[in-house]
mmCIF file of the N, C-alpha and C atoms, coordinates in Angstrom:
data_MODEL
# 
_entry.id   MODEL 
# 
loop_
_atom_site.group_PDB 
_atom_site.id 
_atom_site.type_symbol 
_atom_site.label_atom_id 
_atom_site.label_alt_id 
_atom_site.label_comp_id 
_atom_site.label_asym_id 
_atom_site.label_entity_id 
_atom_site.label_seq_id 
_atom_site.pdbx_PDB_ins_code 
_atom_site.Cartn_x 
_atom_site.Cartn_y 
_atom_site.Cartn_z 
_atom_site.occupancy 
_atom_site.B_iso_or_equiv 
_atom_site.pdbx_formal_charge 
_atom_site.auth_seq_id 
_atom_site.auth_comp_id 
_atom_site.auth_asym_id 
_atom_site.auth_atom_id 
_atom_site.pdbx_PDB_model_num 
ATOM 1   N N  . UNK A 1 1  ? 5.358   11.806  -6.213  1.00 0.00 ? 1  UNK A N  1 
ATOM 2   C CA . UNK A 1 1  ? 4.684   11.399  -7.435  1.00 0.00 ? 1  UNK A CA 1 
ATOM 3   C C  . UNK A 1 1  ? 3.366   10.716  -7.072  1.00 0.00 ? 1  UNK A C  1 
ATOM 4   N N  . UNK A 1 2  ? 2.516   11.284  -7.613  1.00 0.00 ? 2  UNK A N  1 
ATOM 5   C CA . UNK A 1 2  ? 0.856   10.657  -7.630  1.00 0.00 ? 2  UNK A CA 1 
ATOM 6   C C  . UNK A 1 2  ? 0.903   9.139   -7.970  1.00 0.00 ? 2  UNK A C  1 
ATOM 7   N N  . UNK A 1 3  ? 0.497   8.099   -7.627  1.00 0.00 ? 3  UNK A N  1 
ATOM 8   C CA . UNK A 1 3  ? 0.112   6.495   -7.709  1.00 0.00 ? 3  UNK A CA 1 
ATOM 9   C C  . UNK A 1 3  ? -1.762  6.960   -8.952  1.00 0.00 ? 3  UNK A C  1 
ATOM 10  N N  . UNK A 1 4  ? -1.504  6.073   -8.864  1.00 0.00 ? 4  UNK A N  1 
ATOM 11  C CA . UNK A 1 4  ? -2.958  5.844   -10.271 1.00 0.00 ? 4  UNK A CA 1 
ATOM 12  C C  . UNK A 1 4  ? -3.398  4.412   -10.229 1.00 0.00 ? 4  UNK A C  1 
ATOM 13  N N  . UNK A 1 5  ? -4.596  3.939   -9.838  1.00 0.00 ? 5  UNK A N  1 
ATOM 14  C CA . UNK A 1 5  ? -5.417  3.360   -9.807  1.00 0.00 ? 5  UNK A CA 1 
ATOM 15  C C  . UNK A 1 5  ? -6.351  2.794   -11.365 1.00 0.00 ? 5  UNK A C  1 
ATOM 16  N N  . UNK A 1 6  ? -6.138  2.304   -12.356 1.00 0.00 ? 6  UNK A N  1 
ATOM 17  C CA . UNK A 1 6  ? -7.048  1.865   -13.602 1.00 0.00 ? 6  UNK A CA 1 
ATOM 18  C C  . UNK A 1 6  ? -8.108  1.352   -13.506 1.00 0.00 ? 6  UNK A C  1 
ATOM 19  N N  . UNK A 1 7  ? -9.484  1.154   -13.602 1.00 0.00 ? 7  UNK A N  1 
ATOM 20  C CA . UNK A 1 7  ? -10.470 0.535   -13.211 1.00 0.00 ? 7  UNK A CA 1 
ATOM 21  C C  . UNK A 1 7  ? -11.138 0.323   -14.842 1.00 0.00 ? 7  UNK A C  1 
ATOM 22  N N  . UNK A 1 8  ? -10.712 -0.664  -15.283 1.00 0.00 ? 8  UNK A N  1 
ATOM 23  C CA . UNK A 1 8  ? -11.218 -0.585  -17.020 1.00 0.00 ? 8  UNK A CA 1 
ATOM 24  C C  . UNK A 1 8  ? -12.491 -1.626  -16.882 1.00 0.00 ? 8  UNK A C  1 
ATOM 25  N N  . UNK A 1 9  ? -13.706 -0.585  -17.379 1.00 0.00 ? 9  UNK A N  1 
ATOM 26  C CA . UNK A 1 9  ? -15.194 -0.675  -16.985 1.00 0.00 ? 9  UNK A CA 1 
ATOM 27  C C  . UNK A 1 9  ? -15.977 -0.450  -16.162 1.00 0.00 ? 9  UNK A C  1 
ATOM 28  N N  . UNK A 1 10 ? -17.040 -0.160  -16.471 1.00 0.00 ? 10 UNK A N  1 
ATOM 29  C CA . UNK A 1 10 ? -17.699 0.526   -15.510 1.00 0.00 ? 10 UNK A CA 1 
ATOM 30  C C  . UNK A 1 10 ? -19.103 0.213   -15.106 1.00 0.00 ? 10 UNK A C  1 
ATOM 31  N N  . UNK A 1 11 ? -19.431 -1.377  -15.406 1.00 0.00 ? 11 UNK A N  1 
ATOM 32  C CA . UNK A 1 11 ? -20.223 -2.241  -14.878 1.00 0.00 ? 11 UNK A CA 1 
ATOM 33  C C  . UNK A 1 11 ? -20.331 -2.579  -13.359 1.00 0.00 ? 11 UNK A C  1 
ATOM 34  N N  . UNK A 1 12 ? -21.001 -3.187  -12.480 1.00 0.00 ? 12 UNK A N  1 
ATOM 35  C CA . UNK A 1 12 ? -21.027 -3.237  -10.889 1.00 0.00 ? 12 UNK A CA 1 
ATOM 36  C C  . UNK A 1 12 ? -19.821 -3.799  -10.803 1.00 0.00 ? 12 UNK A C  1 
ATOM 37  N N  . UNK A 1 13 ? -19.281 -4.662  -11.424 1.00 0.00 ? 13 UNK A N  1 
ATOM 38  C CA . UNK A 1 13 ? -17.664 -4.986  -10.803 1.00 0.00 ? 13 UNK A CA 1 
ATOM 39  C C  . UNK A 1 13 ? -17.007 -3.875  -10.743 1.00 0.00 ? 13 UNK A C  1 
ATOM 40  N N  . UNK A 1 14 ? -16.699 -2.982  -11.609 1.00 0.00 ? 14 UNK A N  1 
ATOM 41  C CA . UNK A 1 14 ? -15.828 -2.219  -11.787 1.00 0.00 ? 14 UNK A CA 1 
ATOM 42  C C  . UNK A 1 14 ? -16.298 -0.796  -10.954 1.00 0.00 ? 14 UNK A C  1 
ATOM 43  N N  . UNK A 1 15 ? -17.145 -0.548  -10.739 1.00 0.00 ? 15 UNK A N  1 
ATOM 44  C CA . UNK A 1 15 ? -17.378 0.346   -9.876  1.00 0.00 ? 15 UNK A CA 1 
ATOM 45  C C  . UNK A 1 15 ? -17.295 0.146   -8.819  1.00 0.00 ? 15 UNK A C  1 
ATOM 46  N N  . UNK A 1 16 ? -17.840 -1.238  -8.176  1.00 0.00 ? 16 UNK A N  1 
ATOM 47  C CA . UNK A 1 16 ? -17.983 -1.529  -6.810  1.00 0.00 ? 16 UNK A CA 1 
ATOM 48  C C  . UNK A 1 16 ? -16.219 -1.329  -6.492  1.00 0.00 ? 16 UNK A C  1 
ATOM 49  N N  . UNK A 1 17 ? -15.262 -1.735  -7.316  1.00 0.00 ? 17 UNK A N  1 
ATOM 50  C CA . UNK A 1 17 ? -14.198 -2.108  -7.551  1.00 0.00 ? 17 UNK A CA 1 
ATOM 51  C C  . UNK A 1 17 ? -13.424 -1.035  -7.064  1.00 0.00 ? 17 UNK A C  1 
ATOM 52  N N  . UNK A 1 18 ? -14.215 0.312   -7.615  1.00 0.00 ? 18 UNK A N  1 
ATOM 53  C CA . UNK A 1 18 ? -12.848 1.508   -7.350  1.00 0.00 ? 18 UNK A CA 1 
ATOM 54  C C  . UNK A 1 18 ? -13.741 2.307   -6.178  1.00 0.00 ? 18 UNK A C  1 
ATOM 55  N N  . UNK A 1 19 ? -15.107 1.999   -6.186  1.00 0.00 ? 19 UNK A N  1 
ATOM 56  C CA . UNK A 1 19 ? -15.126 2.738   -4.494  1.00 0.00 ? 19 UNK A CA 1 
ATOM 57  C C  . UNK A 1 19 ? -14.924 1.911   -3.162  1.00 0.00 ? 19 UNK A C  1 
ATOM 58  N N  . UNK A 1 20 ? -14.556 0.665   -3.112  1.00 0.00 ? 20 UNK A N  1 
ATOM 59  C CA . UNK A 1 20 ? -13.770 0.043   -2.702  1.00 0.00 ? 20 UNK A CA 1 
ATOM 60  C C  . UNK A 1 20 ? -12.404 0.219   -1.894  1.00 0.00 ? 20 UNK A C  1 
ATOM 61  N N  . UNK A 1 21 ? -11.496 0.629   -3.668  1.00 0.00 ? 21 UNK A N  1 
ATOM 62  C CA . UNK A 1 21 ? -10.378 1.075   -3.257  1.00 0.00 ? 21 UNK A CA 1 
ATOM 63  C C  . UNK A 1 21 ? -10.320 2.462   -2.918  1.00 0.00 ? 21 UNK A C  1 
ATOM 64  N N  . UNK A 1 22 ? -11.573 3.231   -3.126  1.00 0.00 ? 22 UNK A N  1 
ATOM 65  C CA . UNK A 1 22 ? -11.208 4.758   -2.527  1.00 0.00 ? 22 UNK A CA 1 
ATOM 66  C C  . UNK A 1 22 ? -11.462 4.813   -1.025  1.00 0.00 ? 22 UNK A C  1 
ATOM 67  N N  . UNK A 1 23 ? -12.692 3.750   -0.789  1.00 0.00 ? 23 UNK A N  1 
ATOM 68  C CA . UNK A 1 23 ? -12.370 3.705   1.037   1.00 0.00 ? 23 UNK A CA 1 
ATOM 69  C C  . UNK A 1 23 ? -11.206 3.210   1.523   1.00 0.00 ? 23 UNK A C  1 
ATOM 70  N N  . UNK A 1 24 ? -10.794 1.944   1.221   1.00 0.00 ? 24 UNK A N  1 
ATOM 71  C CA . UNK A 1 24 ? -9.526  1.642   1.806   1.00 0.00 ? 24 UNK A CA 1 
ATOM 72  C C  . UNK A 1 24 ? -8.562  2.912   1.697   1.00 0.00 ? 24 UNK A C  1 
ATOM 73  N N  . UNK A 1 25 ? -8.515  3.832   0.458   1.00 0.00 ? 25 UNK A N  1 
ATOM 74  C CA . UNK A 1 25 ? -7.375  5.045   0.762   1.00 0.00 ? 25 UNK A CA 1 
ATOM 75  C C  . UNK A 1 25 ? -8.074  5.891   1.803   1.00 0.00 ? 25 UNK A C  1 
ATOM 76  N N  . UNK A 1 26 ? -9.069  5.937   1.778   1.00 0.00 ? 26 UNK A N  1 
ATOM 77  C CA . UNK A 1 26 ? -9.606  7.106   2.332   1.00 0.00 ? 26 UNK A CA 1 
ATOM 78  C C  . UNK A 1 26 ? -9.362  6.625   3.890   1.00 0.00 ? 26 UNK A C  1 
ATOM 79  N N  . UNK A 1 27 ? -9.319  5.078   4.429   1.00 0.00 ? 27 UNK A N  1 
ATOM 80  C CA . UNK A 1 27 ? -9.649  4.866   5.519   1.00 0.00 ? 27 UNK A CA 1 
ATOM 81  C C  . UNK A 1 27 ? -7.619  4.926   6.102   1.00 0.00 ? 27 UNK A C  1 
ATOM 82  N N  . UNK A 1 28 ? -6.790  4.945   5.307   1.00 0.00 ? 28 UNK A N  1 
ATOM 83  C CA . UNK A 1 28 ? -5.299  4.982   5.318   1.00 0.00 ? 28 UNK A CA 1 
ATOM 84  C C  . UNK A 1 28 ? -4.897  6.498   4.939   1.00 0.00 ? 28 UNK A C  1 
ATOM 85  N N  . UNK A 1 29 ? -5.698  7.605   5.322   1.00 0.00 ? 29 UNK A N  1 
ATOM 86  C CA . UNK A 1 29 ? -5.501  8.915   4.650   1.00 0.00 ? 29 UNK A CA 1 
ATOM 87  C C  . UNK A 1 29 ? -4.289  8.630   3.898   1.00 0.00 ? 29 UNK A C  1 
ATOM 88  N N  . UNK A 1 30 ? -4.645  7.993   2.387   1.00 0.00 ? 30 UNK A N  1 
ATOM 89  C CA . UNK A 1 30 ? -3.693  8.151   1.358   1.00 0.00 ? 30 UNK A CA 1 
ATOM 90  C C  . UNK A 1 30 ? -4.219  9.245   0.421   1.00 0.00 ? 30 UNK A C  1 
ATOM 91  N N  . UNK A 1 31 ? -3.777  10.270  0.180   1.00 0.00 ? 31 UNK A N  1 
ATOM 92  C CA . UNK A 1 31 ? -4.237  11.274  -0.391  1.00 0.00 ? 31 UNK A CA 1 
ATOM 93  C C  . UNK A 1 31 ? -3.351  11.381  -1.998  1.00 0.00 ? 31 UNK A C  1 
ATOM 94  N N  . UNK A 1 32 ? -2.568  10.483  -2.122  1.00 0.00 ? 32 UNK A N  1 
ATOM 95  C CA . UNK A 1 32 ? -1.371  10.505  -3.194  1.00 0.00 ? 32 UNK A CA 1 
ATOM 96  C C  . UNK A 1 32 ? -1.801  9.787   -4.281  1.00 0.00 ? 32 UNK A C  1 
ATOM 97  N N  . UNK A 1 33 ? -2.992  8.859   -4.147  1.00 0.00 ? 33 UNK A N  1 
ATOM 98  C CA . UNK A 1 33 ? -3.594  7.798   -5.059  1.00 0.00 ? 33 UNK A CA 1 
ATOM 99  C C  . UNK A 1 33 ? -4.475  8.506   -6.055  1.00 0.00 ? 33 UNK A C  1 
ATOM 100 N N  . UNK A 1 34 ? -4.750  8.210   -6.854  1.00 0.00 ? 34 UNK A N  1 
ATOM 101 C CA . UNK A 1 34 ? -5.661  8.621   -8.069  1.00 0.00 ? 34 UNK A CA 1 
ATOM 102 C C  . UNK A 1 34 ? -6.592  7.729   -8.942  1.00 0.00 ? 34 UNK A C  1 
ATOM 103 N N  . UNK A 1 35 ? -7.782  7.474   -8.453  1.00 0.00 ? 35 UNK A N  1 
ATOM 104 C CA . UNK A 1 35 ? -8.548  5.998   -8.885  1.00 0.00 ? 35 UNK A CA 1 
ATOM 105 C C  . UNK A 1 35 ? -9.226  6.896   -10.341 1.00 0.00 ? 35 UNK A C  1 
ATOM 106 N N  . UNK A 1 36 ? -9.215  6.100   -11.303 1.00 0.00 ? 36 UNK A N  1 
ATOM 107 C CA . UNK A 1 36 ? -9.969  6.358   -12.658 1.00 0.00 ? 36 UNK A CA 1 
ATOM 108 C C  . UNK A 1 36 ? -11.102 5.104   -13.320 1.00 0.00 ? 36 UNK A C  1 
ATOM 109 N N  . UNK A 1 37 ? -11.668 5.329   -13.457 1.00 0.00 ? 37 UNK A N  1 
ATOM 110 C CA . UNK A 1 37 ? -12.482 4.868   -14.207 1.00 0.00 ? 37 UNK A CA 1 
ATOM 111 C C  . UNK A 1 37 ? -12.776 4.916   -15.481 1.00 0.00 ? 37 UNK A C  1 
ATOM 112 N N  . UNK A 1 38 ? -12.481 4.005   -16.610 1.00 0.00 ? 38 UNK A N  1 
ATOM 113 C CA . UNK A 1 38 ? -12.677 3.816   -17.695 1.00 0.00 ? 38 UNK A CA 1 
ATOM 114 C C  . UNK A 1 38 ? -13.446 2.900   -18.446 1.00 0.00 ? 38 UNK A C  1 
ATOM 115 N N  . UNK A 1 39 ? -14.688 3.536   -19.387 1.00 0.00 ? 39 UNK A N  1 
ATOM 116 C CA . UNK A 1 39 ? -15.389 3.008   -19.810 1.00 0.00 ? 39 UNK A CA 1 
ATOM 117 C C  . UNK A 1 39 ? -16.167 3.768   -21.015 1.00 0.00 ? 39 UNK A C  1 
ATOM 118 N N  . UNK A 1 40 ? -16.884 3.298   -21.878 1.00 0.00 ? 40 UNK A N  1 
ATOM 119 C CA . UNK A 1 40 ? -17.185 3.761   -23.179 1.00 0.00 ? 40 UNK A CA 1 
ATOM 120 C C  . UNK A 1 40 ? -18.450 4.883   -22.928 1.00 0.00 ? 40 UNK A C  1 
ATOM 121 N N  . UNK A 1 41 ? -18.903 4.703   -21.377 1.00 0.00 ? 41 UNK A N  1 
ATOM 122 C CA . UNK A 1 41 ? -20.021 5.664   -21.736 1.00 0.00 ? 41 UNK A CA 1 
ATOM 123 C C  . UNK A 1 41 ? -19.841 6.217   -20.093 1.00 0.00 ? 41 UNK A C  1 
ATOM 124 N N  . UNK A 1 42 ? -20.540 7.194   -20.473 1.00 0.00 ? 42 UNK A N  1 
ATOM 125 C CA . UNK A 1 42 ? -19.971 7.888   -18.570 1.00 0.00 ? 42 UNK A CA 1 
ATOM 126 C C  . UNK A 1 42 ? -21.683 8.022   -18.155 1.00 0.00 ? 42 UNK A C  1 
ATOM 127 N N  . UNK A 1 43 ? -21.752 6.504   -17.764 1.00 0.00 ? 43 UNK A N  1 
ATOM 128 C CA . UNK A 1 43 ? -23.339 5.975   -16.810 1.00 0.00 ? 43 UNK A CA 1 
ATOM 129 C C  . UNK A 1 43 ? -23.343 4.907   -16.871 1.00 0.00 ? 43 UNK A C  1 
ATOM 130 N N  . UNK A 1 44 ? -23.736 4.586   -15.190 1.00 0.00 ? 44 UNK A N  1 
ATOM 131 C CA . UNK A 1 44 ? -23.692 3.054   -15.057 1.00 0.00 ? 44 UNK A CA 1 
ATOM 132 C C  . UNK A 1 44 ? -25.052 2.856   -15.292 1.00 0.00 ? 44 UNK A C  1 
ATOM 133 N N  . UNK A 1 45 ? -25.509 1.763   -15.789 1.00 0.00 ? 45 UNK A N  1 
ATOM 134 C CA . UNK A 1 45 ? -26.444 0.883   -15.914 1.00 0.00 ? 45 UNK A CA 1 
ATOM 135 C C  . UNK A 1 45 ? -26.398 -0.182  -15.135 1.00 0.00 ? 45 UNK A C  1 
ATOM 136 N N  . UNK A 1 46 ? -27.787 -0.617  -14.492 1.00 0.00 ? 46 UNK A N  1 
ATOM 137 C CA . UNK A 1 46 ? -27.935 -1.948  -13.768 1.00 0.00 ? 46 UNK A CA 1 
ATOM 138 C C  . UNK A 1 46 ? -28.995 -2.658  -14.041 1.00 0.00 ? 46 UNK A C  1 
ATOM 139 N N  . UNK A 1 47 ? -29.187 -3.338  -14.586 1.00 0.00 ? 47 UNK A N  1 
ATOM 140 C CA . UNK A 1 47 ? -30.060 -4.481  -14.996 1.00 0.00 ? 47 UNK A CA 1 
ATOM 141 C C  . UNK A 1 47 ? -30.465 -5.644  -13.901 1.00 0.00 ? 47 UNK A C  1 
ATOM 142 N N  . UNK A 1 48 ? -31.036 -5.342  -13.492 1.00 0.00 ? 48 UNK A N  1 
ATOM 143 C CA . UNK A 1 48 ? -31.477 -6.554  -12.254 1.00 0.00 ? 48 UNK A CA 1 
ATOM 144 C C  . UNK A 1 48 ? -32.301 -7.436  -13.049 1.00 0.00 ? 48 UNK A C  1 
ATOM 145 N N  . UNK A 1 49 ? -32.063 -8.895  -12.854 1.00 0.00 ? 49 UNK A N  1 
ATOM 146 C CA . UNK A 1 49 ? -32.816 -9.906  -13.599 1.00 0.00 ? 49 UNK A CA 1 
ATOM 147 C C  . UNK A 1 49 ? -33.715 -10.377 -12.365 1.00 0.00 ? 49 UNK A C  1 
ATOM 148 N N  . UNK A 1 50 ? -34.993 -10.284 -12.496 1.00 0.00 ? 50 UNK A N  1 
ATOM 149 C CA . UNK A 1 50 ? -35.811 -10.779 -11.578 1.00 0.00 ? 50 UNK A CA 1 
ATOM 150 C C  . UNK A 1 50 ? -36.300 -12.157 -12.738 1.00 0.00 ? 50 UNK A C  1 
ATOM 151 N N  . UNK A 1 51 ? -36.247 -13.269 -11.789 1.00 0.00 ? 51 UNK A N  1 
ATOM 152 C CA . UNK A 1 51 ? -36.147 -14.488 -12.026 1.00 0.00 ? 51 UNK A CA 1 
ATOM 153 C C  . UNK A 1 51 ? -37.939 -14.747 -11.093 1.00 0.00 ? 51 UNK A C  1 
ATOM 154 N N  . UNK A 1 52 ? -38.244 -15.509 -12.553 1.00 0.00 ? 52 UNK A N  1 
ATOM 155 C CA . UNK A 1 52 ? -39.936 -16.119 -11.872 1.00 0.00 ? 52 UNK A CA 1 
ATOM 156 C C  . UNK A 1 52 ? -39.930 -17.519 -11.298 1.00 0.00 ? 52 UNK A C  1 
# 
């Protein structure tokens, strides 16, 4: 049976979040895991605040 991974959002936490956990599988050839990502729009946005 496949394992499943939830990653709800898709802001820099949440992304940094599930490619993260896809190296750690990837670095444990776990091939059985299934990371998803969920979020309202399918594109990350990054807003860098440059501070004066």
């Amino acid at each position: 049976m496949k394992q499943q991974i939830l990653v709800i959002g898709a802001g820099f936490g949440g992304v940094w979040s599930a490619l993260s956990a896809a190296r750690l599988l990837d670095q444990h050839d776990r091939n059985d895991v299934q990371i998803t990502v969920l979020a309202p729009q399918a594109e990350l946005r990054i807003r860098p605040r440059f501070y004066e």
